[in-house]
C-alpha positions in Angstrom: 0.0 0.0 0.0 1.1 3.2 -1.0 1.7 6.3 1.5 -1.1 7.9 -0.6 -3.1 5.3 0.9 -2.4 4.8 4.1 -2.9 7.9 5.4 -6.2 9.6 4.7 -5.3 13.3 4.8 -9.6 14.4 5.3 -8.9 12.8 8.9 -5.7 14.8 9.6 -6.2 18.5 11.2 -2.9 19.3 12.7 0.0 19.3 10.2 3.5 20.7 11.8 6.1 22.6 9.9 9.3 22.7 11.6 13.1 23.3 10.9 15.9 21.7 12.5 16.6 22.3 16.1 18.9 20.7 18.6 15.7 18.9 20.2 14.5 17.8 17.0 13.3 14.3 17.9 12.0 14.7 21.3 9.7 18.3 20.5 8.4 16.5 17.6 7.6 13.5 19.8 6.0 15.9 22.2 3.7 18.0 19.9 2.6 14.2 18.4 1.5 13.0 21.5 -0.3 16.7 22.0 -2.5 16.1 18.8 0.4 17.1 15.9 -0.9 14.1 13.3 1.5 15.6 10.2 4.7 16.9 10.1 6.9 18.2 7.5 10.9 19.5 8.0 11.5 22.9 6.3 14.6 23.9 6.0 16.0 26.0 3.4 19.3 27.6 5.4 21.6 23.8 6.0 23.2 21.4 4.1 21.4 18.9 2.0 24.0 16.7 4.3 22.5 18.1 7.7 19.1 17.4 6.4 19.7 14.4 5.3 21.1 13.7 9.2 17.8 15.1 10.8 15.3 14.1 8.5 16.6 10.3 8.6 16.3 10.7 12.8 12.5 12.4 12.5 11.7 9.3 9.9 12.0 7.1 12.4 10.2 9.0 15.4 7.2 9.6 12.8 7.3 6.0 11.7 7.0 4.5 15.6 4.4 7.5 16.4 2.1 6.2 13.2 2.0 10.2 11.7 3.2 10.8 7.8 6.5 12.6 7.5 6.9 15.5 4.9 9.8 17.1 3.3 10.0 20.3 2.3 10.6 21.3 -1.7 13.3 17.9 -2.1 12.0 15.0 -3.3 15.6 13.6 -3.7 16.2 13.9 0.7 12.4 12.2 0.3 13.5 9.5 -1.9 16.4 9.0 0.0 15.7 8.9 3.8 12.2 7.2 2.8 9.6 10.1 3.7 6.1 9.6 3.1 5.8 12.9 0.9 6.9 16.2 -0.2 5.7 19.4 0.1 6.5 22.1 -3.2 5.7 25.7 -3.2 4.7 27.4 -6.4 8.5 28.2 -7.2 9.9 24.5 -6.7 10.0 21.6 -8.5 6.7 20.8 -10.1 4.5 17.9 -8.9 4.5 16.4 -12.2 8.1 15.6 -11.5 7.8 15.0 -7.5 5.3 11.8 -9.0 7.5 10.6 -11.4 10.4 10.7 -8.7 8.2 9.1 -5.9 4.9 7.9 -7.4 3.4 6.2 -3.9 4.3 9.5 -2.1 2.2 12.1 -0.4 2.6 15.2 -2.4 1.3 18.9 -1.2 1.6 22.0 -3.0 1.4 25.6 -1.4 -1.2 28.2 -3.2 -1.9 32.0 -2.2 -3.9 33.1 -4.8 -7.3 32.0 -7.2 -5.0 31.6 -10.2 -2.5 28.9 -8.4 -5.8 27.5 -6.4 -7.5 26.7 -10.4 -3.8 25.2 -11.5 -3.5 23.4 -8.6 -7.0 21.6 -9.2 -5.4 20.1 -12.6 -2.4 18.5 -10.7 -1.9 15.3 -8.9 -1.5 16.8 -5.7 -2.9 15.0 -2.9 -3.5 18.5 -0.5 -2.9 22.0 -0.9 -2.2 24.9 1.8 -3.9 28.1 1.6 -2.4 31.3 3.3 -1.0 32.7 4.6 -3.7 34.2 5.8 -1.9 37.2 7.2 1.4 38.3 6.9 4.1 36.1 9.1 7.7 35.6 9.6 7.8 32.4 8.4 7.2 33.7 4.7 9.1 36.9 5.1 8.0 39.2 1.7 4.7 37.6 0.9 1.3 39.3 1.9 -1.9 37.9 3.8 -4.7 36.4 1.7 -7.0 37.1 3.9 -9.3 34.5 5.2 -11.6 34.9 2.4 -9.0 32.9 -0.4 -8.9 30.5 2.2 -12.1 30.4 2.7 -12.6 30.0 -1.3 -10.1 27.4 -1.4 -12.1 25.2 1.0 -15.3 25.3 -0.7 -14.1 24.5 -3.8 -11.2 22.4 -3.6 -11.9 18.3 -3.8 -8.5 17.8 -2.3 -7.8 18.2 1.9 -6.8 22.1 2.4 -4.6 23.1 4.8 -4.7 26.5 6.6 -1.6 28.3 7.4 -0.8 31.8 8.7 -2.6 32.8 12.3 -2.7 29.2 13.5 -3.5 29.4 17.3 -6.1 28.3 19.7 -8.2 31.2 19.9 -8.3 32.1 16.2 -9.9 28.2 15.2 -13.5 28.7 16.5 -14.2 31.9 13.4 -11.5 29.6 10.6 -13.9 26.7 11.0 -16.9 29.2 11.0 -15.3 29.7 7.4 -15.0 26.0 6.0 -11.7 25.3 7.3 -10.8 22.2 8.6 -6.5 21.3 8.4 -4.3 23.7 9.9 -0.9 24.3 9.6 1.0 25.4 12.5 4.9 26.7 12.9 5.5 29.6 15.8 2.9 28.5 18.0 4.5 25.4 18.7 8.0 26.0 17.7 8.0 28.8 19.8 6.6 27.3 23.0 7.7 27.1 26.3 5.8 23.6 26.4 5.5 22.1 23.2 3.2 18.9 24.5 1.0 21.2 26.4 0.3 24.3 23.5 -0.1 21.2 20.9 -2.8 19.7 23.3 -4.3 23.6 23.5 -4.2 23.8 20.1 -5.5 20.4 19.2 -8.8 20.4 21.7 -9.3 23.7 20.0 -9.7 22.3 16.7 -11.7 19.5 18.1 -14.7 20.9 20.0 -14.9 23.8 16.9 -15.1 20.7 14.8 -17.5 19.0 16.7 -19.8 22.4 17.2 
């Protein structure tokens, strides 16, 4: 059975996006066990060697915690450490290519605007992110989209769509309001204090608004 397969994405709600850090292993572990049920590595500053290093370490710690592990934009770390997808932004390699590289694999592509939400409907993506909904660190340069593209993006896309951009516990209640239902989170987890405990915030959040 394929990656594509095993994991159905409509049942995942809490996707982490992470770099490397020193604590790699055990803050993912942590923020799994708090309600974290996807997790990609983005890093775009160390060597392909480094990530290679990490990302071989987090592939086993997803693996024993049952949660599908992402790379960002490199389908060749993918291929090689044995990821379950990739994740490609709208200036990366194309997912025509990702699939041809990894067939079986869980791709996502990132979309911030109607036009890339249209062209990503044509692809053989298997999610997409929408956002950032407002302006953050994390995507230094790019503007918010406001939570009406996301919005748009929910209703119409077949595919799971993943929020990103003003992720945190109080702000779910009014995104689900909107149609959204996958979340991507970065500072308010790779920024906490207690990593188990803000996931577990962030996670019952999602659930009772899901359940309302």
């Amino acid at each position: 059975m394929s990656q594509r397969e095993t994991f159905d994405l409509s049942k995942r709600h809490l996707y982490l996006c992470t770099s490397i850090r020193d604590d790699l292993t055990a803050f993912v572990s942590d923020v799994v066990r708090g309600g974290v049920d996807i997790v990609q590595l983005r890093e775009k500053t160390a060597t392909a060697r480094a990530i290679v290093s990490c990302a071989t370490e987090l592939r086993k710690v997803t693996s024993d915690l049952g949660v599908p592990f992402i790379i960002n934009d490199r389908p060749d770390i993918a291929l090689e450490v044995g990821a379950d997808g990739v994740h490609v932004g709208q200036d990366d390699v194309d997912v025509s290519l990702v699939r041809k590289i990894l067939p079986a694999a869980i791709v996502g592509l990132s979309t911030h605007s109607s036009s890339e939400l249209e062209d990503s409907l044509l692809k053989d993506a298997d999610y997409i992110s929408a956002g950032p909904i407002v302006p953050t660190p994390t995507k230094p340069g790019r503007s918010g989209t406001g939570i009406g593209y996301v919005q748009k993006a929910s209703a119409l896309s077949p595919k799971p769509v993943f929020a990103t951009g003003a992720v945190q516990p109080a702000a779910i209640p009014e995104l689900v309001t909107h149609g959204v239902r996958h979340f991507v989170v970065v500072r308010y987890l790779t920024q906490s204090d207690n990593p188990y405990r803000s996931a577990l915030e962030l996670r019952t959040a999602i659930d009772r608004a899901l359940d309302a």
